[in-house]
C-alpha positions as CSV (number, residue, x, y, z in Angstrom):
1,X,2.5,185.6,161.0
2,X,5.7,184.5,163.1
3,X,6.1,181.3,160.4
4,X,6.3,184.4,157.6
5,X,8.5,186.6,159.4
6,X,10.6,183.0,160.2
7,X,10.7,182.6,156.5
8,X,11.4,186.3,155.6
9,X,13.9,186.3,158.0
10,X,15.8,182.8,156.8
11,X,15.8,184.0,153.3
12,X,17.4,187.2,154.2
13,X,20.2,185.3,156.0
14,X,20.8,183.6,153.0
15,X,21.0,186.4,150.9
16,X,23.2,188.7,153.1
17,X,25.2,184.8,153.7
18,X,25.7,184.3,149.9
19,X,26.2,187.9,149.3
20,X,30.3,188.0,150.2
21,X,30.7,184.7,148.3
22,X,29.4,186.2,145.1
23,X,30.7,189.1,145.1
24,X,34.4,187.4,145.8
25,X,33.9,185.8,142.0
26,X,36.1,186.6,139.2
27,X,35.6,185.5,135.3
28,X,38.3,184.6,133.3
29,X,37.8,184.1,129.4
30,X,40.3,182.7,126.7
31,X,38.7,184.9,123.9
32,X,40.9,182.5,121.5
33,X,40.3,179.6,119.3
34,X,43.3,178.3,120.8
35,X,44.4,175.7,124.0
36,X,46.5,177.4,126.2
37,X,48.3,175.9,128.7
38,X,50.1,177.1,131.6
39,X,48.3,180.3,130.7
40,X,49.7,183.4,132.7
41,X,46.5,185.4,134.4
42,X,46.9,188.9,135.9
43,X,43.9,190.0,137.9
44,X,44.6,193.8,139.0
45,X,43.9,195.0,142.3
46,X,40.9,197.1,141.0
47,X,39.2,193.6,140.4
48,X,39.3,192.7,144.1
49,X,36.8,193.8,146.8
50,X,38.6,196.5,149.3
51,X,37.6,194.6,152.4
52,X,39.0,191.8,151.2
53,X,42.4,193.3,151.1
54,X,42.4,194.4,154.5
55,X,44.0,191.1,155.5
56,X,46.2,191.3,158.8
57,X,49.3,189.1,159.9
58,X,47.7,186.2,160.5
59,X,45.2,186.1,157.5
60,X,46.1,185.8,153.8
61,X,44.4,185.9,150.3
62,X,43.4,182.6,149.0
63,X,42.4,181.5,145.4
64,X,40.3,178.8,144.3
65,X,38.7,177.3,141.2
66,X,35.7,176.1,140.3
67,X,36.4,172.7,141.9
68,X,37.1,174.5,145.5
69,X,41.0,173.6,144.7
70,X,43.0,175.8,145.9
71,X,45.3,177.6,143.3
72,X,49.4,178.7,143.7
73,X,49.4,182.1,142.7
74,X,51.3,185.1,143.8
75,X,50.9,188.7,144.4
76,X,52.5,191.5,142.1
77,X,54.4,194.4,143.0
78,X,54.4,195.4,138.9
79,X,56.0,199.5,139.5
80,X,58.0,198.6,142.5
81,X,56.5,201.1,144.9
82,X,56.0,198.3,148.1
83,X,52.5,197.7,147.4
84,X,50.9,194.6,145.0
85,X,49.4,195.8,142.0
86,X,48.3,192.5,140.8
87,X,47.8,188.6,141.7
88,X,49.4,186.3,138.9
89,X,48.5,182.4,138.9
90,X,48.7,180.4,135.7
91,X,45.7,177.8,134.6
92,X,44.9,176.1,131.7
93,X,42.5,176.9,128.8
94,X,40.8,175.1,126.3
95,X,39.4,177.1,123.1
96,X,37.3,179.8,123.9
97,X,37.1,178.7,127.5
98,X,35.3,180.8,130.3
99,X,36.3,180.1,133.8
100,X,35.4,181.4,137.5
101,X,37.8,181.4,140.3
102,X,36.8,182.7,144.1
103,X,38.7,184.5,146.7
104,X,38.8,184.6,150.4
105,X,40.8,185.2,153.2
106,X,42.2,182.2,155.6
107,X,44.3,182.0,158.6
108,X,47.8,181.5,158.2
109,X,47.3,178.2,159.7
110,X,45.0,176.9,157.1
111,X,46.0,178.2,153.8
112,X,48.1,175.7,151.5
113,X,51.8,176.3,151.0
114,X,53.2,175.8,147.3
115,X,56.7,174.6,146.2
116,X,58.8,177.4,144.0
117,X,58.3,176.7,140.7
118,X,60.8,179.4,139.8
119,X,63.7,180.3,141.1
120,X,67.2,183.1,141.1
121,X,70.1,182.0,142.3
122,X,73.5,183.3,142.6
123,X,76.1,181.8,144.5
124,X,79.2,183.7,145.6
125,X,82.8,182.3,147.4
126,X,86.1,182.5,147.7
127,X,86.2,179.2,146.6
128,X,83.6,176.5,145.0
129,X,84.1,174.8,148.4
130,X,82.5,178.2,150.0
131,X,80.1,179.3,148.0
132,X,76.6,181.1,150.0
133,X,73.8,182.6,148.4
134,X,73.6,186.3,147.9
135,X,70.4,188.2,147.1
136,X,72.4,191.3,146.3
137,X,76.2,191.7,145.0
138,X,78.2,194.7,143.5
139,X,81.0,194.7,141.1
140,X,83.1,197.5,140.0
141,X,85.9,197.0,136.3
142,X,86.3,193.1,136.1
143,X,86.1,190.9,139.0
144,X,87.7,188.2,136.9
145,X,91.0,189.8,137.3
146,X,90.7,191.6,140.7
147,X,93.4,191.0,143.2
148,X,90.9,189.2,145.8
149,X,89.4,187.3,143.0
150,X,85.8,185.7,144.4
151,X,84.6,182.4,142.7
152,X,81.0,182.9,141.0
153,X,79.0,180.0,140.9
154,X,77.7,179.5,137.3
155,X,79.9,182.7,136.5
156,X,77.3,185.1,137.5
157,X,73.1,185.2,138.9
158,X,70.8,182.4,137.2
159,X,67.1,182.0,136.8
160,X,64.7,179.2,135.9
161,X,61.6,177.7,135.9
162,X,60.1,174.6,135.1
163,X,60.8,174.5,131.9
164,X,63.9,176.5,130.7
165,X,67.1,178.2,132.9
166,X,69.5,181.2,131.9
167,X,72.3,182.5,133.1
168,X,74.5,186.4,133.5
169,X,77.7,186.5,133.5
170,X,78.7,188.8,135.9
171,X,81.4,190.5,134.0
172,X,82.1,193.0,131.6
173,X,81.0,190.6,128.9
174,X,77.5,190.9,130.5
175,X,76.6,187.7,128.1
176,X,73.4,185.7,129.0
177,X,73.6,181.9,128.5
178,X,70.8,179.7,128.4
179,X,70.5,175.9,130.2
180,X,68.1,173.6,127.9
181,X,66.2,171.4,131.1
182,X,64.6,168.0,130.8
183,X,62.9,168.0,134.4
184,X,60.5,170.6,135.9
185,X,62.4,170.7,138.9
186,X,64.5,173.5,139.9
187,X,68.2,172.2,139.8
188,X,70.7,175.4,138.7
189,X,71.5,176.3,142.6
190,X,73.0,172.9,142.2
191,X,75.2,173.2,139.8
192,X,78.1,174.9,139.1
193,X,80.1,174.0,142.1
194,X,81.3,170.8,140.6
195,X,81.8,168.9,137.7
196,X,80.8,169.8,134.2
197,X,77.7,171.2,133.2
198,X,78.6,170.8,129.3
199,X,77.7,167.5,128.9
200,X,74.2,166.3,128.6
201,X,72.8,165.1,131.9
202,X,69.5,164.0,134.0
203,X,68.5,167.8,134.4
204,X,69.6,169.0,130.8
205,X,72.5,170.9,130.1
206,X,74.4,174.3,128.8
207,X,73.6,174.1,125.6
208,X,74.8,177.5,124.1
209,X,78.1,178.7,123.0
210,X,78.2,182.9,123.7
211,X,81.6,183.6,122.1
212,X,81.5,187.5,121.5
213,X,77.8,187.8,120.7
214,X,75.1,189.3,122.5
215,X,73.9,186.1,123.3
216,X,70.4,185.1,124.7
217,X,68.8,188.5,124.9
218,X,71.9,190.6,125.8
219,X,71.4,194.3,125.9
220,X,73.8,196.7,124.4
221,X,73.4,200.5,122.6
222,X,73.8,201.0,119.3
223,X,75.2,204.4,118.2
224,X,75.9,205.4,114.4
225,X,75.8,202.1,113.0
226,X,77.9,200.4,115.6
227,X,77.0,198.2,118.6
228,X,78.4,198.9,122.2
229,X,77.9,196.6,125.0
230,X,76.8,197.5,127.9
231,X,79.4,196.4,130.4
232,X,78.9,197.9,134.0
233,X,83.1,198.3,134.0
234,X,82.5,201.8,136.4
235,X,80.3,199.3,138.7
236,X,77.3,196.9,138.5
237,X,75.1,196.0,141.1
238,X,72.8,192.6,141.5
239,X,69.4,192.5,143.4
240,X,66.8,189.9,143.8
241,X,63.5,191.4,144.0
242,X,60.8,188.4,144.3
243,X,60.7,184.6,144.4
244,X,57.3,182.7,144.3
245,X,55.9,179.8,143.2
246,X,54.8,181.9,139.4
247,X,57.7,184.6,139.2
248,X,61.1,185.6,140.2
249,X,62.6,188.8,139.1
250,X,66.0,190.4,140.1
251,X,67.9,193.8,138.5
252,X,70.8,194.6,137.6
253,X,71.9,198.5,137.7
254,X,75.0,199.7,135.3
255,X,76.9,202.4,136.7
256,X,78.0,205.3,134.5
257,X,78.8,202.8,131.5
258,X,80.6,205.1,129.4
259,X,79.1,204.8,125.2
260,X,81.4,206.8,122.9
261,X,82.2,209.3,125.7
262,X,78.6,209.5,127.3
263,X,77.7,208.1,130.2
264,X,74.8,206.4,130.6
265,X,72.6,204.6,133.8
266,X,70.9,201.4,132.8
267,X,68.5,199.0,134.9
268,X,67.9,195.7,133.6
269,X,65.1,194.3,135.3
270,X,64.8,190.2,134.2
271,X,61.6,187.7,135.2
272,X,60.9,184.6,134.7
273,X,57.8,182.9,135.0
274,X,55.8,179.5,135.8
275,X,55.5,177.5,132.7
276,X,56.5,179.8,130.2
277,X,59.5,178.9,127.6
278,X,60.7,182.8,127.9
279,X,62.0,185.0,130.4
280,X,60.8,188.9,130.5
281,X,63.0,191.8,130.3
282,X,62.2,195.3,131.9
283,X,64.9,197.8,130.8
284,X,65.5,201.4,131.4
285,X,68.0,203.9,129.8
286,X,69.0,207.3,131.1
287,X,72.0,209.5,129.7
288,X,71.2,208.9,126.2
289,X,71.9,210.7,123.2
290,X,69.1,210.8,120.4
291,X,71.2,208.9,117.9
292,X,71.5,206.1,120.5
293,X,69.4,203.1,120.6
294,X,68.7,199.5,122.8
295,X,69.5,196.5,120.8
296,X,69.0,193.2,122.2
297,X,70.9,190.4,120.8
298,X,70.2,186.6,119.4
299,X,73.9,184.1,119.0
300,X,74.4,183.2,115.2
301,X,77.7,180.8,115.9
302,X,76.2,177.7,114.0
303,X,73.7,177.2,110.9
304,X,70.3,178.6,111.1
305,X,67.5,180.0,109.3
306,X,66.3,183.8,110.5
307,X,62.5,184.6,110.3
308,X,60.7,187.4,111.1
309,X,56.9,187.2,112.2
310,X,54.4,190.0,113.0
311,X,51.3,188.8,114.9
312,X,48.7,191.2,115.6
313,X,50.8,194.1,117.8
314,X,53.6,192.2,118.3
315,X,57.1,191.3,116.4
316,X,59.2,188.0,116.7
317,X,63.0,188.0,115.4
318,X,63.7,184.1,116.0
319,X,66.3,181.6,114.8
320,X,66.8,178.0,114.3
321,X,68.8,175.1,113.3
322,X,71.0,172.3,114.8
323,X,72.8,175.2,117.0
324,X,72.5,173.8,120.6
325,X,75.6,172.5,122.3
326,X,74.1,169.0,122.4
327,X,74.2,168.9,118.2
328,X,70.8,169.3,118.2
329,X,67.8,171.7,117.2
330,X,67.5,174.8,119.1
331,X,65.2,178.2,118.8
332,X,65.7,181.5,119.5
333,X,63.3,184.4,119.6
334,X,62.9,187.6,120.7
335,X,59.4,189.2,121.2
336,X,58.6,193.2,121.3
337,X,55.6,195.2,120.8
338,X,55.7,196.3,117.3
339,X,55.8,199.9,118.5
340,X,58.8,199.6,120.1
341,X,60.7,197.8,116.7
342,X,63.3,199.9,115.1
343,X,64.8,197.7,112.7
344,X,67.3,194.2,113.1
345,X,70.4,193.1,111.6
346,X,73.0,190.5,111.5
347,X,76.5,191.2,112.3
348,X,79.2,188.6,111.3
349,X,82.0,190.8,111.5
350,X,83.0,192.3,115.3
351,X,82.1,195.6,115.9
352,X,83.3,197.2,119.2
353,X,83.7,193.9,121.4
354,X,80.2,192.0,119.2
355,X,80.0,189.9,116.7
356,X,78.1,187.0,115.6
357,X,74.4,188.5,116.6
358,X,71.3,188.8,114.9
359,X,70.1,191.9,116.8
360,X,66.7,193.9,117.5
361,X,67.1,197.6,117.8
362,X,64.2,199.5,119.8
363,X,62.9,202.9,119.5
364,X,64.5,204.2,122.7
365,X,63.9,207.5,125.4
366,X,65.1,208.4,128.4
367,X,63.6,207.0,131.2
368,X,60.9,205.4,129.2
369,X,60.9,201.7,129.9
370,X,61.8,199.1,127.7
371,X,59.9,195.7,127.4
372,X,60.9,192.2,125.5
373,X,60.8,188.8,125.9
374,X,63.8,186.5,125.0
375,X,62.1,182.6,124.1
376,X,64.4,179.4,124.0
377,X,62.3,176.4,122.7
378,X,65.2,173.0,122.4
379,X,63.9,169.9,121.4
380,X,65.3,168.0,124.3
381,X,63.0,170.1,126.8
382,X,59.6,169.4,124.4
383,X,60.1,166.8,121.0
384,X,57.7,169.4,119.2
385,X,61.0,171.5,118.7
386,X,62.6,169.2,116.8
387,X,61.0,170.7,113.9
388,X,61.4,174.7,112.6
389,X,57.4,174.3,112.0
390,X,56.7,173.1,115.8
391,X,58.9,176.1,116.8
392,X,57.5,178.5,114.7
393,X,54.1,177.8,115.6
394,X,55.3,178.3,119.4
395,X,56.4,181.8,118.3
396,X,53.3,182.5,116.3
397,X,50.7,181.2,118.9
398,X,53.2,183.0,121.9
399,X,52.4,186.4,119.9
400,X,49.2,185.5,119.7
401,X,48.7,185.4,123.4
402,X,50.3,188.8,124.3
403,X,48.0,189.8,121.7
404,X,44.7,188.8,123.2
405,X,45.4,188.7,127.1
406,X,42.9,186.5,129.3
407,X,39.7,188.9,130.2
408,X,38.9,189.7,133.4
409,X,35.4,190.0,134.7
């Protein structure tokens, strides 16, 4: 009787042992036909068991997958109210691939510390010789003429990843630039200070001429067939929000920019993430008239072809041609949900300040946020861009992804 209640006992210890482990188990399916790499995976906070999350100092949330590897991943403040709504790591997939990562809590001591693999950086002086980092900065009318004139590394915030950098220019021209790369590292908080970043080097280079467009993704408000920019001239402020080893985010807030007489408030949230050939942007409008709409902009300096591609719920406006700085191919694209498409247009002629864009125009309200992604695919980064049929299929299967997000279980 004692050797049965032994064994009753034993098996119950297992049970209640195995119990925590199980139930600290997520799924993740690729429901597509399709490899994806670098695959971005959200797994809401609903997902994970409460006592899990009541992790103290000296404790914190650690990921794993099915080969007890531990993952990088990071945890998501998505509506900005100081509490994570998600945790974000990226994987791979092959077709149709289901996976199962594990949670658990470690001490501080133990867990495994990952390297950035994305990055803001802006770097402000009076001089290149005394440049510091700032994670916020305000502007007010054009700091390129004020009397105490600062020097602004890269001309204003940038933000990478292992793939791909941009840059703001942190002036009224409120252009965004975009730096082709050649290594994963993270190398645009060096550069800038020094020397040209023009010319092709080890990292990559700029390889886009702005002029008076709108650029790679640059916001502006279009209002009875004419385009404004949005130039933060009555005060602009910069703010880094996150940096991690899967996403860094920062906003910028334009003060009473004045459209046609109205003024209008404007935050421009941008994020970039781990692996992807893209960067996110997160806009809001308030001030608004009805006949006034978002636009977001795509440089047409040099020869190329404009497509536009609808993939399930989602709309591409893309580019390309031989229109990098370096001579050769370069893509453009930007990506909305197709509710959120107005119409598009190519401007050659300036209008107000712009010209030169292929543009996006999004059904816009007040205070009702704004989502798009701006994609720059150059052959130097990845040789399957040397072709418009490698970069339109990056567009096409990029769609397809938003379309059919990674399933959690």
């Amino acid at each position: 009787m004692k050797v049965y209640n032994l064994i009753f006992l034993i098996l119950l210890f297992l049970v209640l042992g195995c119990e925590p482990i199980s139930k600290n188990v997520i799924t993740i399916t690729n429901t597509l036909n399709l490899e994806r790499i670098d695959e971005l995976v959200r797994i809401p906070i609903q997902k994970i068991n409460t006592h899990i999350l009541d992790v103290g100092k000296k404790s914190i949330l650690t990921i794993y997958d099915e080969n007890n590897t531990s993952i990088p991943f990071q945890l998501e403040d998505e509506n900005g109210d100081g509490q994570w709504d998600q945790l974000i790591f990226t994987t791979d997939f092959v077709p149709n691939e289901v996976k199962k990562i594990r949670y658990t809590v470690l001490e501080n001591s133990k867990a495994s510390i990952f390297p950035n693999a994305t990055d803001i950086h802006f770097g402000v002086g009076d001089s290149n010789s005394t440049i510091s980092e700032v994670n916020e900065y305000k502007r007010i009318n054009d700091p390129r003429t004020a009397s105490q004139k600062k020097f602004f590394q890269m001309e204003g915030p940038t933000w990478e990843n292992d793939k791909v950098g941009f840059r703001m220019y942190f002036d009224p021209r409120n252009g965004i630039d975009i730096f082709g790369k050649t290594t994963p590292d993270l190398v645009l908080s060096h550069i800038g200070i020094n020397g040209d970043y023009h010319s092709k080097e080890d990292w990559g280079m700029d390889i886009l001429k702005v002029g008076n467009s709108l650029g790679a993704g640059s916001i502006a408000i279009k209002t009875k067939d004419s385009l404004y920019r949005i130039t933060g001239k009555n005060g602009a402020t910069f703010k880094i929000l996150e940096q991690g080893p899967i996403k860094s985010s920062f906003e910028m807030k334009y003060i009473n920019d004045t459209i046609q007489g109205v003024p209008i408030q404007a935050k421009h949230k941008i994020s970039i993430y781990k692996g992807q050939w893209y960067y996110k942007s997160d806009i809001s409008l308030s001030g608004i008239t009805p006949d006034m709409n978002l636009v977001a902009g795509i440089v047409n300096l040099k020869p190329n072809t404009l497509h536009s591609t609808t993939v399930n719920n989602y709309f591409s406006l893309n580019s390309y041609g031989k229109q990098s700085e370096n001579g050769d191919h370069l893509g453009m694209a930007l990506l909305l949900n197709k509710k959120l498409y107005n119409t598009h247009k190519t401007i050659t002629t300036q209008e107000t300040g712009i010209t030169n864009t292929h543009y996006v125009s999004f059904n816009s309200e007040n205070d009702i946020p704004i989502s798009f992604y701006f994609l720059a695919a150059w052959e130097a980064s990845n040789s399957k861009f040397g072709t418009a049929k490698g970069f339109t299929k990056e567009v096409a299967q990029t769609l397809e992804k938003f379309s059919h997000p990674i399933i959690i279980e």
